[in-house]
Each structure stands twice: as structure tokens, then as C-alpha cells.
C-alpha positions, 0 to 999 in steps of 0.5 A: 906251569902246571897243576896236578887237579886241573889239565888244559887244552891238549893234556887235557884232551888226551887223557879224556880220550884216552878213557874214551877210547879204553871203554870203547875198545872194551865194549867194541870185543862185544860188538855184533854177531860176531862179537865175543864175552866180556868176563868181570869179577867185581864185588857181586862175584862173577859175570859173564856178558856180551852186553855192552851197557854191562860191559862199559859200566864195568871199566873203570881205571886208577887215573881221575882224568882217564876215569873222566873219558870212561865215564863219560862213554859210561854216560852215553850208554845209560842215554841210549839204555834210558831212551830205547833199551838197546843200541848202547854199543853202536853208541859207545863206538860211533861218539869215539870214532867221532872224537878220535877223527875230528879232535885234531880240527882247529875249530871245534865249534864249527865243526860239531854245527857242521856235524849235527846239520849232517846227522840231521840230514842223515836221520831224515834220509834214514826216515825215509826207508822205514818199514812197518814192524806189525808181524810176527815175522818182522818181530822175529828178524829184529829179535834174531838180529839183537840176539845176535842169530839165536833162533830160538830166543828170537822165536821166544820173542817175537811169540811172545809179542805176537800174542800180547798183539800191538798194546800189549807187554813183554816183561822179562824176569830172572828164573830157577828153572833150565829153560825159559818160560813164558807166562801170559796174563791180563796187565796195564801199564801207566806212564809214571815212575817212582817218585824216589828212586830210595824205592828202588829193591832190585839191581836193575833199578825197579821196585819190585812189589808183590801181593799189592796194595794199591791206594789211589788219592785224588788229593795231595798226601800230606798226613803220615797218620793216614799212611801210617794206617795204610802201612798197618794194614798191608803189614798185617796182612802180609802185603806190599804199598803202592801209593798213587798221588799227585803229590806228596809231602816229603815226609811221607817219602821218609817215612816208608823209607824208614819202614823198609825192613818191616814194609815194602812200599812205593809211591808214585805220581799220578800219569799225565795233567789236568783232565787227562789226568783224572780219567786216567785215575778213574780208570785205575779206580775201575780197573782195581775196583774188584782187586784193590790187592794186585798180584804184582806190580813193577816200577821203573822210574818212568812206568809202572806196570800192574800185573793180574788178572783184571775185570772190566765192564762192557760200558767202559770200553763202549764208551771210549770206543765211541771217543774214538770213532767221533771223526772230529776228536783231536789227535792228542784226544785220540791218542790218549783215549787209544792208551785208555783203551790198550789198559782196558784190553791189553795183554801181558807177556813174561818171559822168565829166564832160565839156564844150567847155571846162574852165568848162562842165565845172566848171560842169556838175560843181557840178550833175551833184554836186548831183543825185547826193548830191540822189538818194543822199539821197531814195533813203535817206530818201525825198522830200517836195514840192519848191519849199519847198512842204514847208516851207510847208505844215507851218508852223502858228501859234504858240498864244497860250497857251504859257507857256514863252514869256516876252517881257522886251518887250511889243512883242513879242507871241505873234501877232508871234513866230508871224507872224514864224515862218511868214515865215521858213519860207515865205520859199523858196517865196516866193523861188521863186515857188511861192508861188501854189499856196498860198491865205491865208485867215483863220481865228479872226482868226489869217492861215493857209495851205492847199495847195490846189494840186498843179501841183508834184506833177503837174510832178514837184517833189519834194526829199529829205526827209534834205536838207530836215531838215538844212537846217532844224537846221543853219539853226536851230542856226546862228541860235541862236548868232549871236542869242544872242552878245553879244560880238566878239573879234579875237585880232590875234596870230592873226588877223595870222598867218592 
């Protein structure tokens, strides 16, 4: 019997991976220096990108099931986009190489706990070939790699990072002008983001305010009257809002949104818990002391960036200087009194892009934001060889003798499972043809490979270790959902509505 809103095992499976694959087949065209445009016509008009987040948020197709498989890719680029900035291609290509090699293994189950031990193993073996990312030069390879050889984008940014020094801020923005232009600044950032995203204004999903005014509660925001009188305030004279508290009531939320068109406003959550929590509030009140009006500020639903030139005194950073040279401090205080100092003494960067027409600075946008969340990642957790040479090198065979490994098919075997595995970690390198440096070779009957090459590392190959990992466990968790669903279902009352 069948039924047209729900689809079991095989049927099931195959139109999902049929999406799967149509998505990542279109963001794959787009993959590495090598890879070509992707041009989309859609309601905003027309765009032109080698991007592959852009381009798989773009893919879409008329059968619900197929269109389940797409979103499901689309999903996993927004993972990889939200944790890192960058890698959402090698994702997108990697959980559909996984599926596509182990969707017709008998015991699904055992296989994805087989597979996340092996992606463990191969992340902890990645690890250990990590490299520092503090230079100048180092943030020019990683740059150059994201933007697929452009030198001088590259140059721009890693310029730009070298300037703000290890805690400051590389901001990006769209521009009028021919070419890019980089501006230098005094700026903080706190990790908290908007508390609704009702307050996004601009198409890359932040709130964007300009000449702000900044209110700061130590208390609960529960009285629309006091807002009410806030909102006059900034209205008359021509300013956005930013409130900052702990806590709201829901009608406040309501209310600025209501406001909109006649108030640009935001409210976010004060950063971090308890005792933490107030120093951080202190210090944004020290910081805004002599500019409760801020030239501007940039939210994004997990930071929120303050942009102006500010003042601080002396006493401050003395103060949290002699937190941090008490030898007995604990690490998390030491961490967070590092952060308090990075706002007091960091700079900020901002690279507004330009171009000949609003196509190529589109264009060149997608690439200049790839090659700083690109740095902004190796700088934080280091680099590792590019060209998924990383990813090669680490993978080693599965051992005959685990016995957590059961198989319901005796086709499937170990020798099968571990040939198959280093397939799929190999298959971006093969993509890239970075393969060649790389020499197969037979050891106890079992076909394994070496790095014997370093035209990589002596050509400045290098990708952030913090991107290379969530690649691989967004990839991994993605694959181990789709290989272990076994049933469809269309709710066609929604489904209609959407």
C-alpha cells in the first residue's frame, strides 16, 4: 500500500538523498580555487557567487520529499556558517559523500557509532599538527587560501588583522565606492546578541544601529512607560536604542517592534552570570561614561559590537592588569579578566567593500567574508595543512579486530567499512587535486597512505583548525540522521500554508 504525504525505508531514503545530492552537486561547481560561479535569479533580482553557503541556500525543488534532502544540506551550511564563518562547502560535500558510500550498509546504527569513534580519532590526530596563527604572514596564507589566490584581498586582510593586534575586530561592510577601504577605529565587543530576532533590519541578519543611544539596567525592564520615555528621547533627537538588561518583560519586545518605522531600536541581554556579569556591566557603564551616544553599533544574534572612539582611564586597565598578574587566579578568572582588558585596549578594523558594479562587490563581499571568519578562526585555534591534505593524512584504517563492529550483512565486511572511510575523508583532496602529494602504498595487505610531499606547506596551504573540526562533526552528525531515518512524512495542512 502506498500514501502520498508519507514514504518508508528505501522510497524514503532515496528521494531525501536525491536533494542531498542535488544541493551538493551545485555547491561542489563552486568548490575550491578551482571552483566556478554560481549565478541566481530570485525575487531580490540577480547574484552572482562562488560562495557555497549563498549558493545552497539558493537550491530549492517542486517535490516536498527532494526538498526535505535540500534542506537538510541547506541546514548544515547554516551549522558551519553559525559555528566558524567558513568551511560550509567542505561540509555540505563531505555529509553527502558520507551518505551516498554508506546508505546501502545493513545496519545503519552501528555504523554511524563506528563512524563518530573514527571522526574522533581523526580530529585528535589533526590536533596534533596544529600551528600557531599570530603573523602577519600566516594570516596572509590562510586569507589567500579562503579567497581562493586572490593576493590582494588576502593582503587586505590579514592588514587589517595585523593592525587591530590578537583582540582586536575585523568588521566587513558593503560599499559605493571602486575599491575597498579599510578604516581603523577604537571598538569593544560583548558576547550577547539580540533578544529577538524581530530586530533584525538588514539581509545579513544583524541589527544595524547608527548614532546610538545606549541604555544600560542593572534590573529587569518590566515598565513600557520608561522605555516609552527613552524612545522620545532618542526620537527627538534623531538617534537609534540600544537596551541592555537582564531581563525583559515581553511587552517591551512588542512595543519597539511596533515603533519600528518612526525608532530603530534593539534590546539585548547583559553578557555572562552572577559576578561576572556586573564587572562586565561596570565596565560598559566606564566605557560609555564620556559617549552614552555611540557612533555605532552592530548585532548579531550572539555578539554585539560597539563602534566609536572611546576613552578609558588609566586606573581601569592598572587595576585588571594586577588581576592578572596574581599567580594564584584561576584560569576561568584569568580568562574573563583577559576579555575585560581585549574591550578596554582593543582596536577595530573595517574593511567596507567595493567594486565596478553592485555584482562584483556582491561577489567580491562573499570572498572578503570567507577570508576574515577564515582568520578569525585560525587566529583563535590555529591552522593545520590546507587543500584537505589534513584530512588525508590523519585517516588511518579500521582494525579487523574491533568487536563493537557488528554487521547484519556479510557483505559488508571490516576491510570494506575501513576502504570505504578513507574514501570519504580523502574525497576533498581528491576534489582538489591535492591528491599527488600523497603516495599509496601496501602494508600487511591493507592499501594505506603517507604524506610524502610539502609543495603545500612550501606554497603557504594552510586552513583553520576550528574550521576543519566542525566540518567534520557537523558532517558526521548530519550523515547519522539521514542514514538512520526510515521514514518520510509530508504534514500537507503546513506544508500547503508555507
Amino acid at each position: 500500500m502506498t500514501y502520498e504525504n508519507v514514504k518508508f525505508g528505501k522510497d524514503c531514503r532515496d528521494k531525501i538523498i536525491e536533494g542531498i545530492n542535488l544541493a551538493a552537486n551545485a555547491v561542489a561547481c563552486t568548490f575550491g580555487p578551482n571552483g566556478k560561479n554560481a549565478i541566481v535569479r530570485d525575487n531580490g533580482g540577480l547574484l552572482i557567487t562562488k560562495d557555497g553557503y549563498h549558493t545552497a541556500m539558493c537550491v530549492n525543488d517542486p517535490d516536498p520529499y527532494v526538498s526535505m534532502g535540500i534542506d537538510i544540506i541547506q541546514d548544515i551550511c547554516k551549522k558551519t556558517a553559525y559555528d566558524v564563518g567558513d568551511g560550509t562547502s567542505t561540509s555540505a560535500i563531505l555529509a553527502a559523500k558520507l551518505i551516498n558510500t554508506f546508505k546501502d550498509y545493513e545496519n545503519p546504527i552501528a555504523v554511524m557509532r563506528e563512524l563518530k569513534d573514527k571522526v574522533a580519532q581523526v580530529i585528535d590526530s589533526i590536533e596534533g599538527t596544529v600551528m600557531s596563527c599570530t603573523t602577519r604572514s600566516n594570516f596572509f596564507k590562510v586569507a589567500k587560501v579562503s579567497t581562493n589566490g586572490d593576493e590582494e584581498i588576502a593582503n587586505l586582510v590579514a592588514d587589517a588583522f595585523d593592525q587591530v593586534g590578537k583582540d582586536g575586530i575585523v568588521m566587513f561592510e558593503e560599499s559605493e565606492a571602486v575599491k575597498d577601504i579599510v578604516e581603523y577605529s577604537q571598538g569593544f565587543r560583548i558576547e550577547s546578541g539580540y533578544a529577538s530576532p524581530y530586530y533584525i533590519n538588514t539581509g545579513k541578519k544583524t541589527c544595524e544601529l547608527e548614532n546610538v543611544l545606549v541604555y544600560i539596567s542593572d534590573t529587569k525592564i518590566e515598565e513600557v512607560k520608561m522605555v516609552l520615555e527613552l524612545a522620545k528621547q532618542a526620537r527627538d533627537n534623531k538617534q537609534s536604542l540600544l537596551l541592555v538588561a537582564p531581563e525583559y518583560d515581553s511587552e517591551i519586545h512588542v512595543f519597539l517592534n511596533q515603533n519600528k518605522s518612526q525608532l530603530q531600536s534593539c534590546a539585548i541581554y547583559s553578557p555572562n552570570r552572577g559576578v561576572y556579569r556586573q564587572l562586565m556591566l561596570d565596565d560598559m557603564k566606564e566605557i560609555l561614561n564620556y559617549k552614552k551616544v555611540v557612533k555605532k553599533v552592530i548585532v548579531t544574534n550572539k555578539t554585539t559590537t560597539f563602534v566609536d572612539d572611546f576613552k578609558v582611564s588609566d586606573n581601569t586597565i592598572r587595576n585588571i592588569k594586577e588581576f592578572l598578574y596574581n599567580p594564584q587566579l584561576p584560569e576561568l578568572d584569568r580568562q574573563f579578566h583577559q576579555k575585560r582588558l581585549a574591550n578596554f585596549t582593543g582596536k577595530l578594523a573595517t574593511i567596507y567593500v567595493g567594486g565596478f558594479s553592485k555584482l562584483e562587490m556582491k561577489e567580491r563581499f562573499d570572498r572578503i567574508e570567507d577570508a576574515v571568519c577564515a582568520v578569525r578562526a585560525a587566529r583563535e585555534g590555529g591552522m593545520v595543512i590546507g587543500g584537505g591534505l589534513a584530512l588525508h593524512n590523519a585517516v588511518t584504517p579500521v582494525e579487523p579486530d574491533n568487536e563493537s563492529f557488528e554487521f547484519d550483512d556479510e557483505s559488508n565486511t571490516i576491510q570494506q567499512f575501513s576502504d570505504d572511510f578513507i574514501s570519504v575523508m580523502q574525497y576533498p583532496s581528491q576534489l582538489l587535486g591535492t591528491q599527488d602529494d600523497y603516495q599509496i602504498y601496501t602494508q600487511c595487505g591493507r592499501r594505506t597512505s603517507k604524506f610524502v610531499g610539502a609543495s603545500l606547506m612550501n606554497q603557504g596551504v594552510y586552513e583553520p583548525f576550528l574550521v576543519v573540526k566542525t566540518v567534520l562533526e557537523n558532517a558526521i552528525s548530519t550523515a547519522a540522521l539521514v542514514l538512520t531515518t526510515d521514514v518520510a512524512i509530508l504534514n500537507f495542512n503546513n506544508f500547503l500554508m508555507n
